[in-house]
C-alpha positions in Angstrom: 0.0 0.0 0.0 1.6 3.7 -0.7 2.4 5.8 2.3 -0.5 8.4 0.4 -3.2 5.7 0.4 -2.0 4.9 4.1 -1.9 8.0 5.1 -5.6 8.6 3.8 -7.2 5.8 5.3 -5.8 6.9 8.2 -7.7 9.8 7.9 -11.2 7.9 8.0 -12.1 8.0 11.6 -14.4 4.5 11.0 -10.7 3.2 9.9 -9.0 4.1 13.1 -11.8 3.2 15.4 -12.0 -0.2 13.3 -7.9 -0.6 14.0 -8.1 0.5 18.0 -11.4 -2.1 18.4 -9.0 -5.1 17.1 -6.6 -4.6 20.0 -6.8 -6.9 22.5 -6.4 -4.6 25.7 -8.6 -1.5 26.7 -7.6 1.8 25.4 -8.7 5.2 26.8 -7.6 8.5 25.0 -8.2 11.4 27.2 -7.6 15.3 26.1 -5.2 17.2 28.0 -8.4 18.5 30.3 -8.5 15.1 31.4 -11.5 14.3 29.4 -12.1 11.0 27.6 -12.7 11.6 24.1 -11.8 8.1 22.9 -12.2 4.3 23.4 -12.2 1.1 22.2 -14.8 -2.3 22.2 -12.5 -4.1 24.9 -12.5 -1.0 27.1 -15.7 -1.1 27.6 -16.7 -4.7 28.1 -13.3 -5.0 31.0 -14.9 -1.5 32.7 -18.7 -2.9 32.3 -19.6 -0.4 30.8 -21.7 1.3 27.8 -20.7 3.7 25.8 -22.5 6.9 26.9 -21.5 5.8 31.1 -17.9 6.2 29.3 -17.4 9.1 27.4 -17.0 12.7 28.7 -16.1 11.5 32.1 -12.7 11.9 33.3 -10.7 9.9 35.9 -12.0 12.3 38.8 -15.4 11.3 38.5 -16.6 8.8 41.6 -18.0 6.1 39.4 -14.3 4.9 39.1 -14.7 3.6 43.0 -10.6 2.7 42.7 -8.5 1.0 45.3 -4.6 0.8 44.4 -2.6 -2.8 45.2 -1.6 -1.9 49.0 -5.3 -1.6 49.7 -6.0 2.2 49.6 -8.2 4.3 47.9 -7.2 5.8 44.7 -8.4 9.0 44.1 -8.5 11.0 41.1 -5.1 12.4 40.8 -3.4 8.8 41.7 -5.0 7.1 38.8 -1.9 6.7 36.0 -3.6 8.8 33.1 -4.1 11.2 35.4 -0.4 11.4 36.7 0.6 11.0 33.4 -1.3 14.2 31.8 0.6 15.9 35.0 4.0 15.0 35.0 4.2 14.2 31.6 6.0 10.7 32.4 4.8 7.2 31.5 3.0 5.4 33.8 3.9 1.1 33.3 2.4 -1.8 35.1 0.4 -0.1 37.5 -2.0 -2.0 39.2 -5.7 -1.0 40.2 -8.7 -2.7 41.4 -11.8 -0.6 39.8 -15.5 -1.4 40.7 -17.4 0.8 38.3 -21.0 1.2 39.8 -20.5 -2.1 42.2 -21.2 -3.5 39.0 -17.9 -6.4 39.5 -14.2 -5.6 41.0 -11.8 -5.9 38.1 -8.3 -5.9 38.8 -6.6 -4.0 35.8 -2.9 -3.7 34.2 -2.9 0.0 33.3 0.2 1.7 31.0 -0.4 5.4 29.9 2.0 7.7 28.2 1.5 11.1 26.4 0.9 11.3 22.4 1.1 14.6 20.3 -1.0 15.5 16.8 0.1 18.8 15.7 -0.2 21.4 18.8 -2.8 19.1 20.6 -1.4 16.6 23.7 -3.7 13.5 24.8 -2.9 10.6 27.2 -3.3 7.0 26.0 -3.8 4.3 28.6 -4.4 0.9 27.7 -5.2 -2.1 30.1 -5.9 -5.4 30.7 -8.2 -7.7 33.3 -5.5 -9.6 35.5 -7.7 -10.1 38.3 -7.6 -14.0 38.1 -3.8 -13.5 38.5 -4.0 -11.1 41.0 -6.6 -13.3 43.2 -4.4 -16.2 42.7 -1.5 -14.6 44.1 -3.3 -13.3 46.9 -4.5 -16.9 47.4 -1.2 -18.4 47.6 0.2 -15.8 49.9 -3.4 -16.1 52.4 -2.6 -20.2 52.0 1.1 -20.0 53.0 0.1 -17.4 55.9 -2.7 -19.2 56.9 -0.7 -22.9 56.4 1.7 -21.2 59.1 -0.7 -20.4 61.5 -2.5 -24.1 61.1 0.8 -25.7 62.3 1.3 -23.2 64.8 -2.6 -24.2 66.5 -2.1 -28.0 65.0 1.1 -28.1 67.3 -0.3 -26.5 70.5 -3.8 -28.3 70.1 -2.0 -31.8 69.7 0.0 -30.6 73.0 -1.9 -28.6 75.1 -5.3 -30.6 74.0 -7.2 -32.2 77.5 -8.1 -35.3 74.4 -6.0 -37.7 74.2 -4.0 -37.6 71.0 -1.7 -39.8 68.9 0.3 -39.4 65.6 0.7 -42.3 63.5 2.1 -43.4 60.4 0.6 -44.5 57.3 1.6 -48.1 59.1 0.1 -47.8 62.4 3.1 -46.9 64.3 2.7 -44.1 67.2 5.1 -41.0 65.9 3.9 -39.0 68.5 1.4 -38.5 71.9 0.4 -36.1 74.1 0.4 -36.0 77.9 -3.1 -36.2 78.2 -3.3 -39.7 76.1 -0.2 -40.8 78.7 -2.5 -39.6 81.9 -5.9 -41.8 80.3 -3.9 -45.1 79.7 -1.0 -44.3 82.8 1.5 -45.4 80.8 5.2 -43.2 79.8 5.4 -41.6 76.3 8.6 -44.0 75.9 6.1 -47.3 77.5 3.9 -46.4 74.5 6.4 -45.9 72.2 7.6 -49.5 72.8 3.9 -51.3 73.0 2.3 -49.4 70.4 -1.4 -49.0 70.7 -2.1 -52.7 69.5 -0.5 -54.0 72.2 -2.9 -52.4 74.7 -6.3 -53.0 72.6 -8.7 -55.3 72.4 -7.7 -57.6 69.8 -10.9 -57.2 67.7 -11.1 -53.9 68.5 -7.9 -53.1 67.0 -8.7 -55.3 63.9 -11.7 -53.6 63.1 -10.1 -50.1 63.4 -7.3 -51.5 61.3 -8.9 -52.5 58.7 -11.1 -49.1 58.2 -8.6 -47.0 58.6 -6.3 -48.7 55.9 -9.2 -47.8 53.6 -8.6 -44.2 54.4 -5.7 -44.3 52.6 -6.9 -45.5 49.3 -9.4 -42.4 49.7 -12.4 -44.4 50.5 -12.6 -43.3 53.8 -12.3 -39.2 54.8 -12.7 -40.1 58.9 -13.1 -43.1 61.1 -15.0 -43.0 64.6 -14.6 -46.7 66.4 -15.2 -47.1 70.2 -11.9 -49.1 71.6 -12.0 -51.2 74.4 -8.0 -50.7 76.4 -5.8 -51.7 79.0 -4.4 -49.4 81.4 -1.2 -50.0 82.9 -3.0 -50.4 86.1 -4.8 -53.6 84.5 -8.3 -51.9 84.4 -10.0 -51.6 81.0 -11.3 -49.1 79.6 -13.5 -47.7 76.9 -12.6 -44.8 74.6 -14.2 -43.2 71.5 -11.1 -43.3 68.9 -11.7 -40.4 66.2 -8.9 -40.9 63.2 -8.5 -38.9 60.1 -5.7 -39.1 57.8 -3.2 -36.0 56.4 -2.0 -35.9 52.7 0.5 -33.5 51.7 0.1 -31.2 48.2 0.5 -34.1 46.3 -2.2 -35.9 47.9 0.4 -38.5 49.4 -0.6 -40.1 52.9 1.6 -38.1 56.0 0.3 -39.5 58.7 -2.8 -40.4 60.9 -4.2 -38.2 63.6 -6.4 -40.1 66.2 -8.4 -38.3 68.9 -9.0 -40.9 72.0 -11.4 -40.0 74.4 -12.0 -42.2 77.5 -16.0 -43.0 77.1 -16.3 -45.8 80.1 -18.2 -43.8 82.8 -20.6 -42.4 79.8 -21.0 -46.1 78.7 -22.2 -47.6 82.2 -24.4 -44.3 82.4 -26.1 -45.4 79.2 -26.2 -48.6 79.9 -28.0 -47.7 83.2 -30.3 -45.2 81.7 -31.7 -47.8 79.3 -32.6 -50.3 81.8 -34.4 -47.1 83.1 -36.2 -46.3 80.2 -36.8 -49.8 79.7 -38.9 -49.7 83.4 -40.2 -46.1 82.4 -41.7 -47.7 79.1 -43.4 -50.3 81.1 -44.9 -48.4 84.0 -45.9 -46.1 81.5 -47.5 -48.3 79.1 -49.2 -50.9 81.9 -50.6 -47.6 83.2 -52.1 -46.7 79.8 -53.5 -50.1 79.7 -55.0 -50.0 83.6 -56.5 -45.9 82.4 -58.1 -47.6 79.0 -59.6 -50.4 81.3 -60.9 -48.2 83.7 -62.6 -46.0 81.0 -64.1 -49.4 79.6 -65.5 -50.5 82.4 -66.8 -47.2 83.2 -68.5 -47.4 79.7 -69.6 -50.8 80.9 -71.5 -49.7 83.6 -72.9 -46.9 82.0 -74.3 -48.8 79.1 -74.7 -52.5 79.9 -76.5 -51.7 82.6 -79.3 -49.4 80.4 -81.0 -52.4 79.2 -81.7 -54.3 82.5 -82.6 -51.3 84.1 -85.3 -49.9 81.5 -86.5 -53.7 81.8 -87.1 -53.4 85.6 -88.7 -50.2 85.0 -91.1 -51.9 82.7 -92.1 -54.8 84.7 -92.7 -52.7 87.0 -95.1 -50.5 85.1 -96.5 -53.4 84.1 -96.8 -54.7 87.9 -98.6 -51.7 89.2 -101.2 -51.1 86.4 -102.1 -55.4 85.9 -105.0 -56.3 88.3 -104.3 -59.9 87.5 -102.5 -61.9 90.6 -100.7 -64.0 88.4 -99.4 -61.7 86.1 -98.3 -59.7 89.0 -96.8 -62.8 90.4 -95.3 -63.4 86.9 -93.7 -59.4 86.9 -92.6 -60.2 90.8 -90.7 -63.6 89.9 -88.9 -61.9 86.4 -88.0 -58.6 88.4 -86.4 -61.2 91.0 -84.4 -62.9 88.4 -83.6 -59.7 86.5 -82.5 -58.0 89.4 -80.3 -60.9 90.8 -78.5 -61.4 87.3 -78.3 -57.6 87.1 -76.7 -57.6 91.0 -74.1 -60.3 90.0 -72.5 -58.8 86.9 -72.4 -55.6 88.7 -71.2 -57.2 92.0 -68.3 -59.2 89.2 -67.6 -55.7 87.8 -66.7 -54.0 91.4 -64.7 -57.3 92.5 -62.5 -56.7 88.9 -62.0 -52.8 89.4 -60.9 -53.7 92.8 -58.2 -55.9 92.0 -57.4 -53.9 88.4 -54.7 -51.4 89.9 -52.6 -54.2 90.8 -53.6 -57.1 88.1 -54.4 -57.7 84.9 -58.4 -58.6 83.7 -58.7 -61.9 85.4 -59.9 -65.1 82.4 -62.3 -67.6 83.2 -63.6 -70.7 81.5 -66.9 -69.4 79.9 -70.1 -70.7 78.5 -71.6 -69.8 75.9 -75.1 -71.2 76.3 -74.6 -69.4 79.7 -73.7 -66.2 78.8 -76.3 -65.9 76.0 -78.9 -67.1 78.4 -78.0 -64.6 81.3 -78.1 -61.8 78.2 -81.3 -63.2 76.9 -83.0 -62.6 80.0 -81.5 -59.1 80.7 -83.4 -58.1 77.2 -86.3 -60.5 77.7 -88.8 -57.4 77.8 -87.7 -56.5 74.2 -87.3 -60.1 73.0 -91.0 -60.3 73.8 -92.1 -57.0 72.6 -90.5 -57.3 69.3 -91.5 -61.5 69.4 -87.9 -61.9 68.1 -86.6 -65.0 67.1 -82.8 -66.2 68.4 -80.9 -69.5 66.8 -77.9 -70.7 68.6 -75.2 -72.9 66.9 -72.8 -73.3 69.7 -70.2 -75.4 68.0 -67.5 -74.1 70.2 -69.0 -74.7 73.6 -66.6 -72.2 76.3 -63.9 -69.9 76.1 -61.1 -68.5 78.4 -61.8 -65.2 78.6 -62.7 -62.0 80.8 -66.1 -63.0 81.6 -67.6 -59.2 81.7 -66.6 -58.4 78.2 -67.9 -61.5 77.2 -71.0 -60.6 78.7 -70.4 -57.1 77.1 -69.6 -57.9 73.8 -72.8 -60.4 73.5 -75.0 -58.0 75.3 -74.3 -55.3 72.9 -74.6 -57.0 69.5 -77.2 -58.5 70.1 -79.2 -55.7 71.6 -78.3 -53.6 68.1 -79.7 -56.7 66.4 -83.2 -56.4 68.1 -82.9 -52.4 68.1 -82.6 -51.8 64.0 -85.5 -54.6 62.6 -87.4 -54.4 59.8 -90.7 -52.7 60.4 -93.7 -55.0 61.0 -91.6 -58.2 61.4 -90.1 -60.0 63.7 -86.8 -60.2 63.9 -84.2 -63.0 63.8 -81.2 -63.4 65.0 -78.8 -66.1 64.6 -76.0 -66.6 67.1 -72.8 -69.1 66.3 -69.6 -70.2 67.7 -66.9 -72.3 65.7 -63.4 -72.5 65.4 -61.2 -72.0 62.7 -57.1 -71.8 61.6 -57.4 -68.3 63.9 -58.9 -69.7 66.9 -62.6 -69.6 68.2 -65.1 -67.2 66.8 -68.2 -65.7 67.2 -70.8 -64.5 64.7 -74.2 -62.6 65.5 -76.7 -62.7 62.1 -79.7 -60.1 61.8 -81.8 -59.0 58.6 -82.6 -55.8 59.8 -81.8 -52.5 58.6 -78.3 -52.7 57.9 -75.7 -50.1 56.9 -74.0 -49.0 53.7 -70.6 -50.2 54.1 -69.0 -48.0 51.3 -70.5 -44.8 53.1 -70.5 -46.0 56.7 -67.9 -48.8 57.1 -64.9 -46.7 58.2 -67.3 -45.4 61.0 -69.0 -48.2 62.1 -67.0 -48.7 65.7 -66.2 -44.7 66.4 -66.8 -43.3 69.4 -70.6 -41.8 69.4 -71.6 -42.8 65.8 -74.7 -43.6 64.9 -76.4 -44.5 61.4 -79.8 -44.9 61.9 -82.0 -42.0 63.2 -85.2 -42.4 65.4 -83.4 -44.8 67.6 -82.4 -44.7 71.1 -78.6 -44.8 70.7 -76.1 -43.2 71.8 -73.3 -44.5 69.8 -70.9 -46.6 72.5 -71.7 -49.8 72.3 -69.6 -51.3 69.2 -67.0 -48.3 70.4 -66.7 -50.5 73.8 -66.9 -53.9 72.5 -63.8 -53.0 69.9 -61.6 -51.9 72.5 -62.4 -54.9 74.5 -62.2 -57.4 71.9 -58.6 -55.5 71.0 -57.0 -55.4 74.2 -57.7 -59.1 74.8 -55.6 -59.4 71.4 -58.9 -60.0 68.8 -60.8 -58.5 65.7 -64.0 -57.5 65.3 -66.0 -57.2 61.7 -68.9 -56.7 60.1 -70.5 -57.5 56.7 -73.7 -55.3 55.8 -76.1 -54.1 53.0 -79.0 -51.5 53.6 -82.4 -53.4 54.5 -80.8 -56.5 54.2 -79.3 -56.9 58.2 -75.7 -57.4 59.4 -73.5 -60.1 60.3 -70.5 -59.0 63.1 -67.8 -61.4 63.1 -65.2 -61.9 66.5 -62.0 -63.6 66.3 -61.3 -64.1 69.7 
């Protein structure tokens, strides 16, 4: 190219911008006011900056938030284009942090010097982003700083520490101990020395740690934590907590292993005792959950086994005052008598049971059957008439051990639903039957009553205070009582139902 073609191209400002842009460094051209008249693409993207946050300001201006390499603030007349448009001198290498509207700290390489066109003087500064070299530098330094102050603590920790501590190599050998490690075991530094830790371990023990510590050093373990039973000089053993880790140098390399030992035997038997408490606790605590749910259920027991004998009573005695006919008086007289003395039993069998239930568990007996379901039968013999309900039996299993007032209970109640929810205008009937099967003995009470809808009801049926039927005298307790009673003598309760086609409730005893 001629120097007059050069020398015009040179004269097409797009041309010069185009040739300052390609360099790979920031440039800034300031005027001799200290104005910045000139820039290039790298400038701005170093700075974070646009063009118009650039141009016109000048290196007074706050947004250049400067701090020089000993940790001071820069201010306007310390910047190197500035000093430079001063003194006239070039300014090389200087290094500045900037943070140009806390947009990102940018550590930059700044050279300026002066250039001269004709009569006019500018400063030219270009720079470049070493902050990755400058934070790596300041890196190392902090590390070897800090790495002198870590051996420093690491040194009076291992010394001074109240743990006991042991240095050993990457082959188990003790390189070093502290005092306090010598106090726990009562042996010399030099005694140790000589027995090594192995020597004064529980074999397995030792093995075990061994083993997982050796895997430390093929870098699949980072710590181990073992609890080592030892001998003391004295001949007492001992158990301690032993907390190794292992040191690599630069290269990764094993140094040595560190192990904290910390005497754990008093801490042990304190555990140890404080389980066999907790152990008691947990009993006393649940036995007396179990004698608080009994009590509630016999409570319920009293409350609502007793309804049906006593509205019976009340009957026959209605019945007794208004009849003018001696022998269905003397009929009333001789039912109350037997009503009343069946009644005065169970309840005289509940007092004897609550008496005895703080101390013992719900006495079992051999029971009937037949019995029971007479005894019950005669409790609800008002309603049995009234209703001219029908009862099977098929008594296949003839007795059972078991508490004989939930027996009486849990008969008593289904079969009193069974004669409460009947079909209107018919009689009901109600079979009762006992058999054994792979689970044990059971018990099933048949109706064809009014049944439930199992798909809206089922999930409800044995709640506390739910009913499904309304127009009834109930309450809601009875198959609430009955389920905790059949449960807490280790049984299951079921029930299989339709609407208006009655309800069969299955016991596994």
């Amino acid at each position: 190219m001629s120097t007059d073609l050069f020398n015009e191209h040179f004269k097409d400002n797009y041309f010069l911008q185009s040739v300052i842009d390609s360099i790979e460094e920031g440039v800034v051209v300031q005027n001799k006011e200290g104005t910045i008249i000139g820039f290039n693409t790298k400038a701005l993207e170093i700075l974070l900056l646009n063009e118009k946050e650039l141009f016109g300001k000048t290196s007074y201006d706050e947004m250049w938030n400067a701090i020089l390499e000993d940790g001071s603030v820069a201010s306007g007349e310390q910047h190197p284009i500035s000093v430079t448009l001063k003194t006239g001198q070039p300014q090389t290498n200087v290094l500045m942090q900037v943070n140009m509207f806390n947009r990102g700290a940018r550590w930059l390489n700044i050279n300026s010097r002066l250039i001269h066109i004709g009569d006019d003087v500018f400063a030219f500064a270009n720079f470049s982003d070493v902050t990755d070299m400058v934070q790596t530098n300041q890196s190392l330094t902090l590390e070897k700083q800090q790495r002198k102050i870590s051996e420093k603590k690491f040194s009076n920790v291992f010394k001074y520490s109240s743990i006991g501590k042991a240095i050993l190599s990457p082959e188990g050998e003790i390189m070093d101990v502290n005092d306090s490690l010598c106090n726990m075991l009562g042996y010399s530094r030099e005694e140790l020395f000589q027995n090594g830790l192995k020597n004064i371990c529980d074999e397995a023990d030792y093995a075990e740690n061994a083993a997982l510590t050796r895997q430390m050093l093929t870098s699949e373990l980072k710590k181990v934590e073992k609890e080592i039973r030892f001998t003391k000089k004295d001949g007492n053993r001992c158990w301690a907590t032993v907390t190794t880790s292992l040191v690599r140098d630069d290269a990764r390399n094993p140094q040595f292993f560190i192990s904290q030992i910390q005497e754990i035997t008093e801490l042990k038997q304190l555990n140890k005792d404080l389980e066999i408490q907790n152990r008691e606790l947990l009993k006393t605590q649940m036995a007396l959950e179990k004698k608080v749910s009994q009590l509630k259920e016999f409570a319920g027991i009293i409350t609502h086994d007793v309804r049906g004998p006593a509205h019976n009573i009340r009957k026959m005695l209605e019945m007794y005052e208004v009849t003018e006919d001696p022998e269905l008086k003397q009929a009333s007289l001789d039912y109350l008598k037997k009503v009343s003395a069946d009644l005065t039993n169970n309840l005289n069998e509940l007092v004897q049971i609550l008496q005895i239930q703080m101390e013992k568990d719900i006495p079992k007996s051999e029971c009937s059957f037949e019995e029971i379901i007479n005894s019950v039968c005669l409790q609800l013999q008002e309603t049995i008439n009234q209703k001219k309900a029908v009862i099977h039996t098929d008594l296949q299993a003839g007795t059972l051990l078991y508490p004989r007032v939930f027996l009486q209970s849990i008969i008593y109640n289904l079969l009193s639903n069974s004669l409460k929810y009947v079909q209107p205008d018919q009689p009901p009937v109600i079979e009762i039957k006992t058999f054994r099967d792979i689970t044990g003995i059971c018990l099933t009470v048949k109706d064809y009553g009014l049944g439930i809808d199992m798909k809206r009801f089922g999930h409800m049926l044995f709640r506390f205070q739910k009913s499904f039927h309304s127009g009834f005298d109930s309450k809601g307790i009875g198959l609430y009582l009955i389920k905790n009673q059949i449960e807490d003598q280790g049984g299951t309760i079921s029930a299989e139902s339709e609407p208006n086609k009655g309800i069969t409730f299955t016991v596994r005893f």
